[in-house]
C-alpha positions as CSV (number, residue, x, y, z in Angstrom):
1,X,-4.0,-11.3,-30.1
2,X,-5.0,-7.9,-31.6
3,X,-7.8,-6.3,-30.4
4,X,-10.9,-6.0,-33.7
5,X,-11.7,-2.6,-34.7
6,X,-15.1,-2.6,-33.1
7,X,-13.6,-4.0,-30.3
8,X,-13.0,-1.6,-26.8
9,X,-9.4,-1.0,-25.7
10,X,-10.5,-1.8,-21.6
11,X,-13.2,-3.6,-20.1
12,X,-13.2,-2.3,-16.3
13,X,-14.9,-5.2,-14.5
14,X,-17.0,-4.1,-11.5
15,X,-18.1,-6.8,-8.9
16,X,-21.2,-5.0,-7.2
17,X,-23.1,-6.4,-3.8
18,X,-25.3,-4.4,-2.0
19,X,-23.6,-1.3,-3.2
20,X,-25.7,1.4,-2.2
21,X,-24.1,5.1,-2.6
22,X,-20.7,3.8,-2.0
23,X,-20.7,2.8,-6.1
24,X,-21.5,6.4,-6.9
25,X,-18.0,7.8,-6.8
26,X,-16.6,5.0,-9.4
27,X,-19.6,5.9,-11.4
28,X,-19.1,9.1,-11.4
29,X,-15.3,8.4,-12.7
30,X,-16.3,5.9,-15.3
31,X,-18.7,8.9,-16.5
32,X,-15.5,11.8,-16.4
33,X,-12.7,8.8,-18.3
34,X,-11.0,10.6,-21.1
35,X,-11.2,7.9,-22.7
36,X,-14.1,7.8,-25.0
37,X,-16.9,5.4,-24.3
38,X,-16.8,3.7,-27.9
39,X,-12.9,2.8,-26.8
40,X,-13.8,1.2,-23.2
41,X,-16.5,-0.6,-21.4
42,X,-17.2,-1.1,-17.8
43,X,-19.1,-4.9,-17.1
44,X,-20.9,-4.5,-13.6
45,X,-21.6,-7.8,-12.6
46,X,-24.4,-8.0,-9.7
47,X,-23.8,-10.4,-7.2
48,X,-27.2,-10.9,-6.1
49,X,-27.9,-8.0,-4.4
50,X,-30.5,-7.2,-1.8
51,X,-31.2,-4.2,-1.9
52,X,-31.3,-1.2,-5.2
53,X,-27.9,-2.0,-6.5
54,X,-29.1,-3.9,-9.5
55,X,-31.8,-1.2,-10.0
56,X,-29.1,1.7,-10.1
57,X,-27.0,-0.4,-12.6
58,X,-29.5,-1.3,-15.1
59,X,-30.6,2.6,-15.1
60,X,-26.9,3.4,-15.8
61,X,-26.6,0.5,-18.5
62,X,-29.9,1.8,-20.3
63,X,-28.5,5.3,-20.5
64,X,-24.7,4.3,-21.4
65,X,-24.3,1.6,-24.3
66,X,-20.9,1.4,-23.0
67,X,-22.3,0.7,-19.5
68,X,-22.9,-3.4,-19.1
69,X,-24.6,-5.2,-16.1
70,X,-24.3,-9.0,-15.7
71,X,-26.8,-10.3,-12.9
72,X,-25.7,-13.8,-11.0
73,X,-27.5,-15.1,-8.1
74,X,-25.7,-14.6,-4.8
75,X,-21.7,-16.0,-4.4
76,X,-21.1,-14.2,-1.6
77,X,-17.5,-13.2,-2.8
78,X,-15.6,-11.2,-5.3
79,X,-14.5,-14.5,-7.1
80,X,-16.9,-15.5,-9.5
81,X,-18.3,-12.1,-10.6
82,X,-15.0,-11.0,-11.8
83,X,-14.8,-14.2,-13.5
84,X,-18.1,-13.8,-15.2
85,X,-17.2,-10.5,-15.8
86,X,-13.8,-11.9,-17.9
87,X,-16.2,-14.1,-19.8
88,X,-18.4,-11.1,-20.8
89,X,-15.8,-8.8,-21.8
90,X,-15.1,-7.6,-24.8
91,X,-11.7,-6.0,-24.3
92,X,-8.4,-6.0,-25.4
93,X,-7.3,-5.5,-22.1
94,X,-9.0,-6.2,-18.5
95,X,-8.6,-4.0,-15.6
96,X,-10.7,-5.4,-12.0
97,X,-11.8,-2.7,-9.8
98,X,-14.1,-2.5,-6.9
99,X,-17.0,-1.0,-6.0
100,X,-16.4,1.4,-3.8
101,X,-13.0,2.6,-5.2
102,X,-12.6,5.2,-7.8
103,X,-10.2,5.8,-10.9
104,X,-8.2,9.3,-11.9
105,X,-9.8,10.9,-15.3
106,X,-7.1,9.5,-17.7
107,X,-6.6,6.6,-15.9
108,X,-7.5,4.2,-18.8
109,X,-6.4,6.1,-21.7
110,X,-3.0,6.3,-19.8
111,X,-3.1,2.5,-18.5
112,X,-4.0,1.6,-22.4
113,X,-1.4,3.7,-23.7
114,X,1.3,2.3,-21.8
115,X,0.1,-1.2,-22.2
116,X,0.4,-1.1,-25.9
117,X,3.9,1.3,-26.0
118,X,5.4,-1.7,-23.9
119,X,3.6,-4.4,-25.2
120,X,2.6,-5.8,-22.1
121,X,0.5,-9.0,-20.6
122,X,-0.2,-6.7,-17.2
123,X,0.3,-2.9,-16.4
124,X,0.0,-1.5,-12.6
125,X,-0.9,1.9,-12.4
126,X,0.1,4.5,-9.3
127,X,-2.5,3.7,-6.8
128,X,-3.2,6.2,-4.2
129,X,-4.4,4.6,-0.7
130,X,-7.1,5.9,1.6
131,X,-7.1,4.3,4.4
132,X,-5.5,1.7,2.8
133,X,-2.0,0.7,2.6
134,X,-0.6,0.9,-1.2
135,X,3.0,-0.3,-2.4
136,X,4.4,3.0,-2.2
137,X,7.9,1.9,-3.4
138,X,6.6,0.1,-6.2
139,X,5.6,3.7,-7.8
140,X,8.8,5.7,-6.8
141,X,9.3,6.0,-10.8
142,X,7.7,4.3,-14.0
143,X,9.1,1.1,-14.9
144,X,8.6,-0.2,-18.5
145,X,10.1,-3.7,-18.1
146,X,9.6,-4.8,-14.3
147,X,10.1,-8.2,-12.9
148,X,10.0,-10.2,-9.7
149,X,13.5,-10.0,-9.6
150,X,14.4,-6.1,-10.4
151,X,11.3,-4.5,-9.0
152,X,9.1,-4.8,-5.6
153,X,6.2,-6.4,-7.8
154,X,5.4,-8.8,-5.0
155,X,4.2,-6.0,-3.1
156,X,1.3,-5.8,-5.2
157,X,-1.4,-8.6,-4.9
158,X,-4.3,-6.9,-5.0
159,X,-6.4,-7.5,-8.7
160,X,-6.6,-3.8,-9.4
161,X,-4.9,-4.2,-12.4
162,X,-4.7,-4.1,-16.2
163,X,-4.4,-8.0,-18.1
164,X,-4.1,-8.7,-21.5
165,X,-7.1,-10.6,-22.5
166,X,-5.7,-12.8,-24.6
167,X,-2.8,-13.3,-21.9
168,X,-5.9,-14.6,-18.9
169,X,-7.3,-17.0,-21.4
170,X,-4.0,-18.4,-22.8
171,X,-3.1,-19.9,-19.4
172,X,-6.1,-20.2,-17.9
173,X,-6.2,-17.8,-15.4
174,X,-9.0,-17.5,-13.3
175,X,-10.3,-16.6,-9.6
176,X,-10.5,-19.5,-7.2
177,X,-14.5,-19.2,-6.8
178,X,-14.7,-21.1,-3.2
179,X,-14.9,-18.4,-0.4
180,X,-11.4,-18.0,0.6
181,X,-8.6,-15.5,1.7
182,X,-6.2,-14.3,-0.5
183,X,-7.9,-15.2,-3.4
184,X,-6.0,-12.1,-5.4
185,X,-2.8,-13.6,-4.3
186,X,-3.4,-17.1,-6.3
187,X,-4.4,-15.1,-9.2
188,X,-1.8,-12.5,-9.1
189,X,1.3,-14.1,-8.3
190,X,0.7,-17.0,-10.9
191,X,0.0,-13.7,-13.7
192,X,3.4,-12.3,-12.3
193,X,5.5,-15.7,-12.7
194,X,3.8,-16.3,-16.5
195,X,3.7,-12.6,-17.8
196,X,6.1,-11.7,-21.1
197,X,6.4,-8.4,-19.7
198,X,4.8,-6.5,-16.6
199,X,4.6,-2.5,-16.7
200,X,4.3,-0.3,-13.6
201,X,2.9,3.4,-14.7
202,X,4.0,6.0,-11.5
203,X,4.0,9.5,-12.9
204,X,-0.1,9.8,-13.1
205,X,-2.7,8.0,-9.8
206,X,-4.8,6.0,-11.9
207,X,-6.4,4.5,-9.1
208,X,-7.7,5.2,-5.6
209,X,-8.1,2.5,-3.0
210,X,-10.3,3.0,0.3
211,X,-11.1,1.2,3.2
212,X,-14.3,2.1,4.4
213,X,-15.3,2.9,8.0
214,X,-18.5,0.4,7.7
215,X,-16.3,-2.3,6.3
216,X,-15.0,-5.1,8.4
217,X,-11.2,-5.6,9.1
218,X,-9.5,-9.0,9.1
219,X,-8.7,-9.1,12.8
220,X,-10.0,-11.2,15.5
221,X,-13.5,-10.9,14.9
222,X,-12.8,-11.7,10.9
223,X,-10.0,-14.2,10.9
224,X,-9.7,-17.4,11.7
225,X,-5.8,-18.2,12.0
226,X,-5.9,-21.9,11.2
227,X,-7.8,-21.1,8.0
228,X,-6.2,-18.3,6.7
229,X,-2.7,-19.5,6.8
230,X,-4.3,-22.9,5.2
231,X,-5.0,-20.2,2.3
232,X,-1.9,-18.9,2.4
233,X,0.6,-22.0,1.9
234,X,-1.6,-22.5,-1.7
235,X,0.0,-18.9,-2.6
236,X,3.2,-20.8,-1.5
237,X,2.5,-23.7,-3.5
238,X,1.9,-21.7,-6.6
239,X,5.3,-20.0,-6.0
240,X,7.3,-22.9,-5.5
241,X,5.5,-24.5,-8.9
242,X,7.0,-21.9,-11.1
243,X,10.0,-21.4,-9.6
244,X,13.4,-23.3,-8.2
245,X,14.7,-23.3,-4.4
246,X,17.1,-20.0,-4.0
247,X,17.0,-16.2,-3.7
248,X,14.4,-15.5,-6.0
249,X,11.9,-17.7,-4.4
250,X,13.5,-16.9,-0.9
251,X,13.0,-13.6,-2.0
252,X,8.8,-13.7,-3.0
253,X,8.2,-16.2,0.0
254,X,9.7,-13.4,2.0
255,X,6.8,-10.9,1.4
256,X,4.2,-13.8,3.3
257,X,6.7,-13.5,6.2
258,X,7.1,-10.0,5.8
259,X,3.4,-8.5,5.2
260,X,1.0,-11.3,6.7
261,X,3.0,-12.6,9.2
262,X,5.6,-10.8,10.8
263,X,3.6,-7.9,10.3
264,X,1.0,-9.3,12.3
265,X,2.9,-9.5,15.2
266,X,4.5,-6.7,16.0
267,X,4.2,-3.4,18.0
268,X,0.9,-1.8,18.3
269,X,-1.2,-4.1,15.8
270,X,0.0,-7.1,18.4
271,X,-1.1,-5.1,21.4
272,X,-4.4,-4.3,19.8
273,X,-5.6,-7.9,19.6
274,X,-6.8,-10.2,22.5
275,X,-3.8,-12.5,23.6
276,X,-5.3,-15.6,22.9
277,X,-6.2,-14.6,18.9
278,X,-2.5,-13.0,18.6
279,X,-1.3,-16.6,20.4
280,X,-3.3,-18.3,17.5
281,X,-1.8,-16.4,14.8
282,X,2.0,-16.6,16.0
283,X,1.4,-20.6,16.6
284,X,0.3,-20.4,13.0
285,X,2.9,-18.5,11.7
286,X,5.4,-20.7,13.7
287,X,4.4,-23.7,11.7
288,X,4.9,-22.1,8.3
289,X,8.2,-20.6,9.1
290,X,9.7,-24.4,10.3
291,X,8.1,-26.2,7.4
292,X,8.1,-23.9,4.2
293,X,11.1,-21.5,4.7
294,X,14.8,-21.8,3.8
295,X,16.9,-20.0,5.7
296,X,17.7,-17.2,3.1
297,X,14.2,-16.2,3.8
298,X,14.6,-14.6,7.2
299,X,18.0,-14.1,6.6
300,X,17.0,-11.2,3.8
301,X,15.0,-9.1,6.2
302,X,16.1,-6.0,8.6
303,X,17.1,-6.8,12.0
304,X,13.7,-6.2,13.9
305,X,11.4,-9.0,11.2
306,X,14.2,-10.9,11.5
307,X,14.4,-10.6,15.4
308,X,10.0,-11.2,15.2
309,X,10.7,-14.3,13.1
310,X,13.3,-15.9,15.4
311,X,11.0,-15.9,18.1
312,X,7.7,-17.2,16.2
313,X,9.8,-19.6,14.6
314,X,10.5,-20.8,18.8
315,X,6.6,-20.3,19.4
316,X,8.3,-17.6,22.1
317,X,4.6,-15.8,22.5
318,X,6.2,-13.7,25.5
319,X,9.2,-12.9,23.7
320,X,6.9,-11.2,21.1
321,X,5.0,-9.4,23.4
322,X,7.9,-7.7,25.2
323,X,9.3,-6.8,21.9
324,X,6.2,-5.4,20.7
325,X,5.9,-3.2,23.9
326,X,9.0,-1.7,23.2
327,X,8.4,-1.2,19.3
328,X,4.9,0.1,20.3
329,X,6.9,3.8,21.2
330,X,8.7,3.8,18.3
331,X,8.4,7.0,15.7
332,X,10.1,9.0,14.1
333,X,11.3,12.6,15.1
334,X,11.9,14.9,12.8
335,X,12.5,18.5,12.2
336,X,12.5,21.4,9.6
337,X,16.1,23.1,9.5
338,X,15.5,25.8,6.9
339,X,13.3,26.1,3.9
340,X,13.6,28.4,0.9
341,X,11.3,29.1,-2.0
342,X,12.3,31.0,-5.4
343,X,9.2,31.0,-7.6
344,X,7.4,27.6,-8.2
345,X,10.9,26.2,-6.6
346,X,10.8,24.5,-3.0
347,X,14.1,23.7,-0.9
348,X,13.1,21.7,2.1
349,X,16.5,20.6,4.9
350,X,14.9,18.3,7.6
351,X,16.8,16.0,10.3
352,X,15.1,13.2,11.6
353,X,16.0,10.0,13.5
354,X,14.2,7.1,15.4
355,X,13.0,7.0,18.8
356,X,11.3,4.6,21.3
357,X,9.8,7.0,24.0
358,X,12.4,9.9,25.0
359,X,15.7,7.8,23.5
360,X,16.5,7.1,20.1
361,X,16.7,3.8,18.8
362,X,20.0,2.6,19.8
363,X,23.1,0.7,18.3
364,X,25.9,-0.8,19.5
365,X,29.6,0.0,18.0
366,X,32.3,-2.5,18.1
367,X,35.2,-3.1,15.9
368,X,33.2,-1.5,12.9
369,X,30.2,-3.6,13.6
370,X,26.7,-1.9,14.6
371,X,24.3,-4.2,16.2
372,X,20.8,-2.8,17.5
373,X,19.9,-2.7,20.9
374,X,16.7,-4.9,20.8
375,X,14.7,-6.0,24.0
376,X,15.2,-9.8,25.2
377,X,18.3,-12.5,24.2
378,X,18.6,-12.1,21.1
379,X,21.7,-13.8,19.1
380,X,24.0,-11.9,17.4
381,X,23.2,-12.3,14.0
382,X,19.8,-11.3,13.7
383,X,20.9,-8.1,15.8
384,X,23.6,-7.4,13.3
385,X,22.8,-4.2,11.5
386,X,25.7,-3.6,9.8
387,X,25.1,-3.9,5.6
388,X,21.7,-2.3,6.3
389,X,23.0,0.6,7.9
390,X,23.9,1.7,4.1
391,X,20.7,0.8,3.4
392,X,18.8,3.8,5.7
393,X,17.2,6.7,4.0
394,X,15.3,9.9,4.6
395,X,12.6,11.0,1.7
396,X,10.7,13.6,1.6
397,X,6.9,13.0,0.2
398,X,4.7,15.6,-1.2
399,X,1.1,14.3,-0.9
400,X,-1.8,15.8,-2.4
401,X,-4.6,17.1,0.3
402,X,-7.8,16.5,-2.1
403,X,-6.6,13.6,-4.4
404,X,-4.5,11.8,-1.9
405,X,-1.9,11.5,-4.8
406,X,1.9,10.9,-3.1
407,X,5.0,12.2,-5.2
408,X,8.8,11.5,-3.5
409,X,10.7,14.2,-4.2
410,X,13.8,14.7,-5.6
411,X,16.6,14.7,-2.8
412,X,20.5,14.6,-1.6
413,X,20.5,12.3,1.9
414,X,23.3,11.5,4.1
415,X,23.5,9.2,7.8
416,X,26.0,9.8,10.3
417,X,26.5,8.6,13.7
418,X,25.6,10.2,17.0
419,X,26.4,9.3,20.7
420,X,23.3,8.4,22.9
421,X,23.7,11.0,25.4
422,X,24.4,9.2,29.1
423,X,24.5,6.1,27.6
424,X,28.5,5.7,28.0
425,X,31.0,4.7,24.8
426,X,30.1,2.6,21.8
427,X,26.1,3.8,22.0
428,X,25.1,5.4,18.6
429,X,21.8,6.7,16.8
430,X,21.7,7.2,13.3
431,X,20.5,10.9,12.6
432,X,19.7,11.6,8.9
433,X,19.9,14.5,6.7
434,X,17.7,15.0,3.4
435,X,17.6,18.2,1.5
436,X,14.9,18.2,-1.0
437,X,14.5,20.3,-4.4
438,X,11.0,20.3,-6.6
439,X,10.0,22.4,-9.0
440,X,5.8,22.5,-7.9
441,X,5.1,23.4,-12.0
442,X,6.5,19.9,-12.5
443,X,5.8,17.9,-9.6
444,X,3.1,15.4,-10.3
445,X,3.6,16.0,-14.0
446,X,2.1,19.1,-13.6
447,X,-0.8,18.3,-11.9
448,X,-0.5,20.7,-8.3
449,X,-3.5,22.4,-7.9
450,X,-4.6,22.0,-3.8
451,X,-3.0,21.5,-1.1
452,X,0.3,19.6,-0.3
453,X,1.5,18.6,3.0
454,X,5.5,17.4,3.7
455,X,5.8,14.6,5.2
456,X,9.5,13.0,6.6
457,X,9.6,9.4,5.2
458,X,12.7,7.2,7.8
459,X,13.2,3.9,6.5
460,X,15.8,2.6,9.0
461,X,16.8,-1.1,10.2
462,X,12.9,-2.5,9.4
463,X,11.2,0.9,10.1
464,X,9.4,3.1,7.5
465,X,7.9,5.6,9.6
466,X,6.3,8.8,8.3
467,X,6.2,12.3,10.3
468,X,4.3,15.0,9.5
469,X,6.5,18.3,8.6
470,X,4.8,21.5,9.6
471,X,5.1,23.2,5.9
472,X,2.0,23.6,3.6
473,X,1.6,24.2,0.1
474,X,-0.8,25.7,-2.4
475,X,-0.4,25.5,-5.9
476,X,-2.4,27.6,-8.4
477,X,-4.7,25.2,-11.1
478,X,-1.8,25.3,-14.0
479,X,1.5,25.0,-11.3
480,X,3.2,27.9,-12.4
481,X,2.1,30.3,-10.3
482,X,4.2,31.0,-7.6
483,X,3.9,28.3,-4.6
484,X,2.0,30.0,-1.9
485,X,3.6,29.3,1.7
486,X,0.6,29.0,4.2
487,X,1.4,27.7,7.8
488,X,0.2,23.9,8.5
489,X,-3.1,24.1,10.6
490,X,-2.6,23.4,14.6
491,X,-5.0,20.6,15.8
492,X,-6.9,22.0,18.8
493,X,-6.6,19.3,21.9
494,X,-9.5,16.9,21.7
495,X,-10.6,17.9,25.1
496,X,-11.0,21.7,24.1
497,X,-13.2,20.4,21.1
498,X,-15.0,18.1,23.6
499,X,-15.8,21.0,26.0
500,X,-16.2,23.8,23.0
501,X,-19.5,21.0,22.0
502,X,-21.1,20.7,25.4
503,X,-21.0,24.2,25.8
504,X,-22.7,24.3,22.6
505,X,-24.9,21.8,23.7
506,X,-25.8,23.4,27.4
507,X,-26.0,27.0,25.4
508,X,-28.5,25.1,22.7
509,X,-30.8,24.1,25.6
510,X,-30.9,27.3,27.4
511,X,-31.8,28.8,24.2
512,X,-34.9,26.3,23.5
513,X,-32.9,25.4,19.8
């Protein structure tokens, strides 16, 4: 369906509860969209707030025509605002944001742009997370034509999208409006499996997603286990509707296992929880992995979710634990070898490998096979590691200081083997080696100005680890003034900083301030 000429290009649909300043920033970049206002709309849809949320919005609706508020009485969750918010827009396309969250300036010009050069049903634009976990391998590069099967799409389940609007009414896709978990995933996942095409847009951020310190988590004190995995085998059900048994739907029931349960139990975020919660969840977990998955499921994961998943599939809540101690020390270590910069061009070598505590992260060596060396009795198949030792790779990110904007950069890698000192024959470590080239008047498609930290990215036998590198960039406004070297700031010990204050403090009182 073609959009009428009187028609906007984007309707940005906004549910808003109980707001408060936190809706200023998205305001703020509705206000700055490059986009003009005759060519989009935003539809803020108030879900019964209590306190001046609605009064802010109808102030910003009576100054901006393009500026619409919606008031509902109180749902209590996202669901049915953005569905009212579909039925009031005006659109050609639909893009959901939240409240709190924020867009870059040409986010919906670009967004609209690339929608209609690749005629698509939904476009994903570059998200940059704050606080917030983002699909960071979905956006290594722009991808005109992705699908579930030749691009990490599953990664992405959040609504903070762009949909035809033609394409949502056509199959009747809505927001299940019940208070729920993983209410995006129903929606999402059914869009992916009916889309014509689906368009990923990397080379600009056209959206930043936060976590806020006064919002709630979903841990122990937020999630019931029994109920949330109940919401999670519908997301199941609507993957196995549209799809037949083998790899492709072993391969999108593998990102459940892989992000919301697996996940879940392992390392520090198991540590972090009290026992009898985390014993809930793995119970849980333990059910869906006996009932729902085929065997190719676990099969297509690295050696350590595939070690996790054994031993949740056996409701082995000990086994987890001690394998979760031992991953709790893991990190990467990594080091700056040499760096060189000729004009706006930056050379970075860096060596890195894994480590638990003071060893690296062992393998094994026999008769060209490399197993890992994994707390408790594992069998030998899950610690088989040898067709993902290919797979391991050092990156080098650039990301952004004031935008938060992440950019991998360009680069030539290379694994090899190294003994594990005193640990006798057939013990190895994989050490890596990246060199990485940018040109900073490119980078980001130009768009440098700030601040840029380096950053070591491992991805290694189910790790992806970042370290901090201690290199720092500036960039002039433009990017073609030369890149500025400046040393990375060294964190004072929080115990100076607490001493430095009570001095302050003691010297305050003695002072009468």
């Amino acid at each position: 369906m073609t959009a009428s000429t009187n028609a906007p290009k984007v309707s940005v649909v906004v549910p808003a509860y109980n707001s408060g300043p936190h809706i200023e920033r998205l305001i703020a970049s509705l206000l700055r969209q490059s986009l003009q206002p005759g060519e989009f709309e935003a539809v803020f849809v108030d879900d019964g707030s209590t306190d001046s949320t609605g009064a802010r919005l109808d102030e910003l609706a009576a100054a901006h025509p393009h500026i619409r508020v919606v008031h509902i009485e109180n749902s209590g969750w996202p669901s049915r605002p953005r569905n009212v918010g579909v039925a009031n827009a005006r659109g050609e396309y639909v893009f959901f944001s939240d409240d709190d969250d924020w867009f870059g300036d040409e986010a919906l010009e670009r967004l609209y742009a690339y929608a209609v050069e690749n005629d698509a049903d939904i476009v994903i634009g570059k998200m940059a997370g704050h606080g917030r976990s983002v699909p960071r391998e979905l956006f290594r590069r722009d991808r005109p034509d992705a699908t579930l099967d030749n691009a990490p799409l599953i990664d992405s389940l959040t609504a903070h999208k762009l949909f035809r609007r033609s394409f949502l009414e056509e199959h009747e896709i809505r927001f299940v409006e019940e208070k729920r978990r993983l209410e995006d995933h129903l929606f999402v996942v059914r869009a992916f499996l009916l889309s014509k095409r689906t368009s990923v847009l990397s080379n600009y951020v056209c959206y930043h997603h936060i976590r806020r310190e006064d919002a709630g988590n979903v841990t122990a004190q937020g999630l019931d286990p029994a109920g949330y995995y109940a919401n999670l085998r519908d997301a199941l059900d609507v993957v196995d509707a549209h799809t037949e048994p083998g790899p492709l739907r072993d391969r999108l029931h593998r990102r459940w296992l892989r992000n919301e349960m697996v996940s879940r139990l392992r390392g520090k975020r198991f540590l972090r929880e009290p026992a009898d919660w985390v014993e809930q969840v793995a119970l849980e977990c333990g059910k869906i992995i006996r009932e729902r998955f085929a065997p190719g499921v676990a099969a297509g994961l690295p050696p350590l979710q595939r070690a996790i998943t054994a031993l949740t599939a056996a409701d082995d809540v000990a086994g987890l634990r001690e394998l979760a101690e031992w991953e709790a020390g893991v990190r990467v270590q990594a080091r700056v070898d040499d760096h060189r910069v000729d004009g706006t061009v930056l050379t970075v070598d860096v060596t890195a490998h894994l480590a638990s505590g003071d060893q690296p992260v062992a393998l094994t060596v026999s008769d060209g096979r490399y197993q890992i060396v994994l707390p408790g009795d594992l069998a030998p198949e899950i610690l088989d590691v040898t067709a993902r030792r290919a797979m391991a790779r050092l990156d080098v990110v650039a990301r952004r200081k004031e935008g938060g904007e992440e950019c991998f950069l360009p680069v030539e890698f290379r694994v090899e083997d190294a003994p594990v000192e005193g640990a006798g024959p057939g013990r190895v470590h994989l050490v890596h080696h990246a060199t990485a080239t940018v040109d900073f008047a490119t980078l980001n498609s130009g768009r440098t100005e700030g601040t840029w930290l380096l950053k070591a990215r491992l991805t290694e036998n189910g790790w992806t680890e970042d370290a901090r590198l201690p290199l720092t960039f500036r960039c002039a406004a433009d990017g073609a003034a030369p890149v500025r070297l400046v040393p990375a700031a060294k964190k004072k010990p929080a115990l100076h900083r607490r001493v430095r204050n009570r001095l302050r403090r003691v010297a305050n009182r003695l002072l009468g301030r």
